[in-house]
TORDO-786502 format. One record per residue (C-alpha): residue in three letters; x, y, z. Coordinates in Angstrom, 2 decimals. Example, Ala and Ser with C-alpha at 12.3 -4.5 7.8 and 13.67 -1.06 7.14 Angstrom:
% residues 2
<resn = ALA, x = 12.30, y = -4.50, z = 7.80>
<resn = SER, x = 13.67, y = -1.06, z = 7.14>
END
This chain:
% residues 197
<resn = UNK, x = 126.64, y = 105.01, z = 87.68>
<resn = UNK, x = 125.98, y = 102.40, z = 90.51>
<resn = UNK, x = 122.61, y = 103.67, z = 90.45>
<resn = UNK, x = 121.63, y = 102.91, z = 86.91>
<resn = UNK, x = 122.44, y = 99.65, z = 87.71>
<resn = UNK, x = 120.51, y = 99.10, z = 90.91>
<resn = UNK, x = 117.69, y = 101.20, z = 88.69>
<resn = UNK, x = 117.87, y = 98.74, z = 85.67>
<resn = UNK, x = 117.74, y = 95.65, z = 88.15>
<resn = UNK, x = 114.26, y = 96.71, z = 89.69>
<resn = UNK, x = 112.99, y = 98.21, z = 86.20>
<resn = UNK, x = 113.98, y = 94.27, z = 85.10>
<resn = UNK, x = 112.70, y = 92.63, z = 87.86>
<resn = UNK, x = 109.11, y = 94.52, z = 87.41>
<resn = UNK, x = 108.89, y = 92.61, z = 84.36>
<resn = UNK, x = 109.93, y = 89.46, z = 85.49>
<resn = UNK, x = 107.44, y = 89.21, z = 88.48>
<resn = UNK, x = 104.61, y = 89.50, z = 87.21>
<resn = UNK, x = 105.42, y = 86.79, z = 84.33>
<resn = UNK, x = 106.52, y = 84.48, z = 87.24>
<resn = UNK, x = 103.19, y = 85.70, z = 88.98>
<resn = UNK, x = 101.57, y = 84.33, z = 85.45>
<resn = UNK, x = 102.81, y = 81.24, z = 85.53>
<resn = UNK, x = 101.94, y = 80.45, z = 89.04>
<resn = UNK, x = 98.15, y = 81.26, z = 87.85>
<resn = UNK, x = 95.89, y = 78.11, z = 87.70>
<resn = UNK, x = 94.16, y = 76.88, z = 84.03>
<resn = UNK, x = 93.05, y = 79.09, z = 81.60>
<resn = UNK, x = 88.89, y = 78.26, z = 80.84>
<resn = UNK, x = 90.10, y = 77.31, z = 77.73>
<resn = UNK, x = 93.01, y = 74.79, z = 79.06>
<resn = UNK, x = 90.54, y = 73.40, z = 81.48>
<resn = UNK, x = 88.03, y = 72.77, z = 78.60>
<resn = UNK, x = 91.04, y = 70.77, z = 76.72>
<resn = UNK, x = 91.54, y = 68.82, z = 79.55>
<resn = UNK, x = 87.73, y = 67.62, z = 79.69>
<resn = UNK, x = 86.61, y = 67.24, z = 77.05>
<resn = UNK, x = 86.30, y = 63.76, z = 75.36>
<resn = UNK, x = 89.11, y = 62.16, z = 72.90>
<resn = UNK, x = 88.22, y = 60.54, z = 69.62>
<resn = UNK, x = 89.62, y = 57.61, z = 71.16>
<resn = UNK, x = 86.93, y = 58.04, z = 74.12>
<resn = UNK, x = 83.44, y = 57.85, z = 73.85>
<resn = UNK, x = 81.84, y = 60.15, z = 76.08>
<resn = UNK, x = 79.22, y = 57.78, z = 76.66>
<resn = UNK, x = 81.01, y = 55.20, z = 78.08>
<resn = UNK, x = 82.10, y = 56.87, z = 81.34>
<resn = UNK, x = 85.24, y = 56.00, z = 81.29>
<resn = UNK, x = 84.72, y = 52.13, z = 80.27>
<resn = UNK, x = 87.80, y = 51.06, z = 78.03>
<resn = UNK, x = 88.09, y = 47.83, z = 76.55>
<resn = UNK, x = 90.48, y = 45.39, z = 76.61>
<resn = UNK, x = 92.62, y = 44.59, z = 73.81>
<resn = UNK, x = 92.42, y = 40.71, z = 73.41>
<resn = UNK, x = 94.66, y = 38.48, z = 75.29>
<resn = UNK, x = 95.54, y = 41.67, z = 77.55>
<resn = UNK, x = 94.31, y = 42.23, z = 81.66>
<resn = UNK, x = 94.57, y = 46.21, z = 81.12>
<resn = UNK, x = 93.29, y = 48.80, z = 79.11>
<resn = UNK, x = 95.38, y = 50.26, z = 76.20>
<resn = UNK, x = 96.93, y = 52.84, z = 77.03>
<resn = UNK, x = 96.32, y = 54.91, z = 73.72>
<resn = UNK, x = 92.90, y = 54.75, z = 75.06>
<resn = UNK, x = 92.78, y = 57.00, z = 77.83>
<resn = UNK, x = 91.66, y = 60.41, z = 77.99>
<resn = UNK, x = 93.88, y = 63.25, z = 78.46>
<resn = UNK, x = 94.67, y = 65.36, z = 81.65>
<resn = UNK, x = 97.27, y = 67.88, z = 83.39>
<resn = UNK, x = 99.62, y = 65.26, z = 84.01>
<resn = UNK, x = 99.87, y = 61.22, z = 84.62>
<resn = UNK, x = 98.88, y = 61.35, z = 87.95>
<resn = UNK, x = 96.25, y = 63.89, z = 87.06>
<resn = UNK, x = 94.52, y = 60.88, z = 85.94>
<resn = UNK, x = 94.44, y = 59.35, z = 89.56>
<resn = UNK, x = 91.14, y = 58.35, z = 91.64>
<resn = UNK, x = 91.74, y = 56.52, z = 94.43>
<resn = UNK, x = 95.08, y = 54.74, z = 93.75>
<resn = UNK, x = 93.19, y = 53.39, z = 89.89>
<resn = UNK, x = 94.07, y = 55.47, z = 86.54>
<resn = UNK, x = 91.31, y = 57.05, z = 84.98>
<resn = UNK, x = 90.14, y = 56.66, z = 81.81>
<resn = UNK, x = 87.90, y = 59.76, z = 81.90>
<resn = UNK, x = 89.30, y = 62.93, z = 81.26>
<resn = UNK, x = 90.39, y = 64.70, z = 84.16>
<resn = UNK, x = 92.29, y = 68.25, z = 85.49>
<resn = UNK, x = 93.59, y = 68.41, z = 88.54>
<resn = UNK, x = 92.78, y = 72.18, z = 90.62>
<resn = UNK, x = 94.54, y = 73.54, z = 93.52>
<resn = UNK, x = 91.58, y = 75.18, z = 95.13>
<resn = UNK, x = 92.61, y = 77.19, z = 97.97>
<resn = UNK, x = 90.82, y = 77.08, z = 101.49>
<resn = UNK, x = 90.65, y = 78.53, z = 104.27>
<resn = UNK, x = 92.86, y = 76.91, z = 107.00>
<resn = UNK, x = 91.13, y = 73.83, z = 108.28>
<resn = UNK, x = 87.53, y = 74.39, z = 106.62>
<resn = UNK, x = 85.51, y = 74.38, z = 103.08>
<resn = UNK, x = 85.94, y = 78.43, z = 102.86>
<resn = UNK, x = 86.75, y = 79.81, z = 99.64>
<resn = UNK, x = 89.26, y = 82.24, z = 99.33>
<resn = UNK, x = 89.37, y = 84.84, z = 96.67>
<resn = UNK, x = 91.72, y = 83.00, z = 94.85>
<resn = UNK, x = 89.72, y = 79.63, z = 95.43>
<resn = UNK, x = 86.70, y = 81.66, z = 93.86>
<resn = UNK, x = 88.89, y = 83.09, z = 90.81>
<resn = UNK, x = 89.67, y = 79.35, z = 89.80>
<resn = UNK, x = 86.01, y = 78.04, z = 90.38>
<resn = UNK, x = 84.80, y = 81.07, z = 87.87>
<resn = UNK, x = 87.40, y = 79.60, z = 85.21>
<resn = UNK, x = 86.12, y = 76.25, z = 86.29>
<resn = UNK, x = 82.55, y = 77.68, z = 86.26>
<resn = UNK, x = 83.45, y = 78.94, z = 82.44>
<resn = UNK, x = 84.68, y = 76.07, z = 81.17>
<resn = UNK, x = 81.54, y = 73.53, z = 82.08>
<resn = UNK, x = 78.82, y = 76.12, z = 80.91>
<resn = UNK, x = 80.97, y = 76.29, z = 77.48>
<resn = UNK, x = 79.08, y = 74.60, z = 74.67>
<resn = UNK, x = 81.71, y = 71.83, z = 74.59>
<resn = UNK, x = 81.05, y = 70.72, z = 77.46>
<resn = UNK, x = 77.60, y = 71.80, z = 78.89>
<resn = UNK, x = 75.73, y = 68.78, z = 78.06>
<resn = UNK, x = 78.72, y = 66.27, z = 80.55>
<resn = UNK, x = 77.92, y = 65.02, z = 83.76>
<resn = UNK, x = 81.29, y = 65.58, z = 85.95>
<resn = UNK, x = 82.73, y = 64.03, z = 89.25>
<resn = UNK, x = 84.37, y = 66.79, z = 91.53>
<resn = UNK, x = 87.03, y = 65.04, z = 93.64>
<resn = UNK, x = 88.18, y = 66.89, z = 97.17>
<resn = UNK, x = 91.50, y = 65.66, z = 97.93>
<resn = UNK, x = 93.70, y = 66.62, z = 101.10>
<resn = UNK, x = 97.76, y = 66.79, z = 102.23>
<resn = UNK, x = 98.51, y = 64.37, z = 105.13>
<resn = UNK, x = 98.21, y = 67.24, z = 107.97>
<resn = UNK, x = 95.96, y = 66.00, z = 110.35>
<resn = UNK, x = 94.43, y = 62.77, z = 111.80>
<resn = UNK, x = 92.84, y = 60.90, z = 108.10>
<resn = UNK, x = 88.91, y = 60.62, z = 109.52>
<resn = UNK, x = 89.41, y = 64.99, z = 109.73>
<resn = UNK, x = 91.06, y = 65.40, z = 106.11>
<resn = UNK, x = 88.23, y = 62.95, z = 105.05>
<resn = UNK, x = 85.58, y = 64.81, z = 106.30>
<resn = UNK, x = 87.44, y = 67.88, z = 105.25>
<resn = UNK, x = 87.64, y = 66.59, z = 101.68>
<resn = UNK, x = 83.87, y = 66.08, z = 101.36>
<resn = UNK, x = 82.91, y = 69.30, z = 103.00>
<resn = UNK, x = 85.30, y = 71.12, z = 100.34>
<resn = UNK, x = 84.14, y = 69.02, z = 97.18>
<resn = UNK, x = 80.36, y = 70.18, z = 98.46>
<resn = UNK, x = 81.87, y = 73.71, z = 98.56>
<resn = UNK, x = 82.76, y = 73.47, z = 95.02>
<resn = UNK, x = 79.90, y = 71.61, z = 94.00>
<resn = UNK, x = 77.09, y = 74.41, z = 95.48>
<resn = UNK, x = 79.49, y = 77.62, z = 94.52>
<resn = UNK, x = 79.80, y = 76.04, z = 90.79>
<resn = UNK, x = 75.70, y = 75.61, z = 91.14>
<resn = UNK, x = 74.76, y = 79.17, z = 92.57>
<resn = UNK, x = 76.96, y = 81.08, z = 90.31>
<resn = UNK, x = 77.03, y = 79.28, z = 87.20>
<resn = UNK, x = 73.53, y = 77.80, z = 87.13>
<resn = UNK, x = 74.78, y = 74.28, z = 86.80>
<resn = UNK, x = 72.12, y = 71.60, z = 87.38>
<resn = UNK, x = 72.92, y = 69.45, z = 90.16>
<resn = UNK, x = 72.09, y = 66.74, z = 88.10>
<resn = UNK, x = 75.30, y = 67.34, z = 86.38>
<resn = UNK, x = 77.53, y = 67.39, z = 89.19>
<resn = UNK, x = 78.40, y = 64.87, z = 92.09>
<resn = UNK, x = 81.09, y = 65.50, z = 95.26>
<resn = UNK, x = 82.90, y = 63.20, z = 97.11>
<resn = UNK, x = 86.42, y = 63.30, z = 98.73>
<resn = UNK, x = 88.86, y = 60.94, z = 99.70>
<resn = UNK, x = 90.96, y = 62.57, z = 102.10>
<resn = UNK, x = 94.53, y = 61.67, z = 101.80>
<resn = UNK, x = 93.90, y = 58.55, z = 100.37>
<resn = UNK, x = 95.17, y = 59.48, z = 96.72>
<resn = UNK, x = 98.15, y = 61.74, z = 97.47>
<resn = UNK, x = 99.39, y = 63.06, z = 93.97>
<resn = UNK, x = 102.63, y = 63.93, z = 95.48>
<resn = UNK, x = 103.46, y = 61.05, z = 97.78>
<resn = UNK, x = 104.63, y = 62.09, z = 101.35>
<resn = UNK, x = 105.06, y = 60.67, z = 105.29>
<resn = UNK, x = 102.27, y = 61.43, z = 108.00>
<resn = UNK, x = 101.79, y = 65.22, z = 108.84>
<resn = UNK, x = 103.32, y = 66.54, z = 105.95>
<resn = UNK, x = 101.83, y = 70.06, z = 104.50>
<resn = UNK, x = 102.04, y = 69.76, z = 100.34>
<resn = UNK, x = 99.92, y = 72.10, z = 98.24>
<resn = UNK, x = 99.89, y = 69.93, z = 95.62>
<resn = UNK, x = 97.67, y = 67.09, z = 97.31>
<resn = UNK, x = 95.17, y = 69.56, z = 98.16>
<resn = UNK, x = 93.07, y = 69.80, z = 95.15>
<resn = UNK, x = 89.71, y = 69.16, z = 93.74>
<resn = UNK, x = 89.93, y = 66.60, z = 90.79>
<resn = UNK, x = 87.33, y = 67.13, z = 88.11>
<resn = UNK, x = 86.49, y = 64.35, z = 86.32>
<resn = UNK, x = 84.20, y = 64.30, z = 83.30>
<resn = UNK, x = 82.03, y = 61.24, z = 83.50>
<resn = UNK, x = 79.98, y = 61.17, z = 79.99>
<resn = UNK, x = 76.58, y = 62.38, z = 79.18>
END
């Protein structure tokens, strides 16, 4: 009897893995295109330009595009008003080298800005790092990653260069805020950010 129950635990738990597994997963293609793409409220030609309601010294905030989260929305410490997703691209320890799962997010990522809604948008790719390390390393880390991203987005998908520009900011725009030499997976991402036609 005590084994049926050890055996109905495991049969349980191989169910309940892989939906954890799931969850883990980064975007859909689809969710990623949701994220991106304009709002009625924003005009994809005004890169992310909102106006100011009179009498007011910031931008309404029914005006802003959408995103992941709030803080999705960060570039360097200033809210977006561009649509944005945040991705936690995975590197190799210490360099721009994809991993396999770094390359299974960049084809969803790679999906998404070939799609019809958005293959005629210009986007920014953001590198972002954690706080491990001295700041002048996880800056230059941050660019050489965003470039990663940028040239693996261009060789495999065909996307014009034209319609893609890397940059990073090292640990200057931490989404989760932490102390000096602090690992957290969450700040290292690539933010894309769609900038208009």
């Amino acid at each position: 009897m005590r084994n049926i129950g050890i055996l109905s635990v495991a049969f349980a738990g191989a169910f309940v893995a892989p939906a954890a597994w799931a969850q883990s997963a980064g975007p859909s293609a689809s969710q990623i295109i949701q994220a991106l793409k304009p709002t009625s409220h924003l005009s994809a030609t005004t890169r992310g330009i909102v106006p100011l309601q009179p009498g007011s010294t910031t931008p309404s905030p029914k005006l802003h595009g959408t995103a992941s989260s709030p803080a999705a929305m960060r570039v360097s410490g200033a809210r977006s008003a561009a649509p944005s997703i945040n991705l936690n691209i995975d590197f190799a320890l210490g360099s721009a080298q994809l991993t396999p799962q770094a390359i299974t997010e960049l084809n969803r990522l790679g999906h998404a800005l070939t799609n019809p809604t958005l293959a005629s948008y210009k986007f920014k790719l953001v590198g972002h790092t954690d706080t491990t390390g001295a700041p002048a390393t996880n800056m230059a880390l941050s660019n050489a990653r965003a470039k990663a991203v940028d040239q693996y987005l261009q060789s495999k998908f065909n996307i014009a260069p034209t319609r893609l520009a890397a940059t990073g900011v090292g640990e200057q725009d931490l989404l989760v805020p932490t102390g000096p030499n602090t690992p957290e997976r969450a700040n290292r991402r690539v933010q894309v950010i769609n900038l208009g036609k």
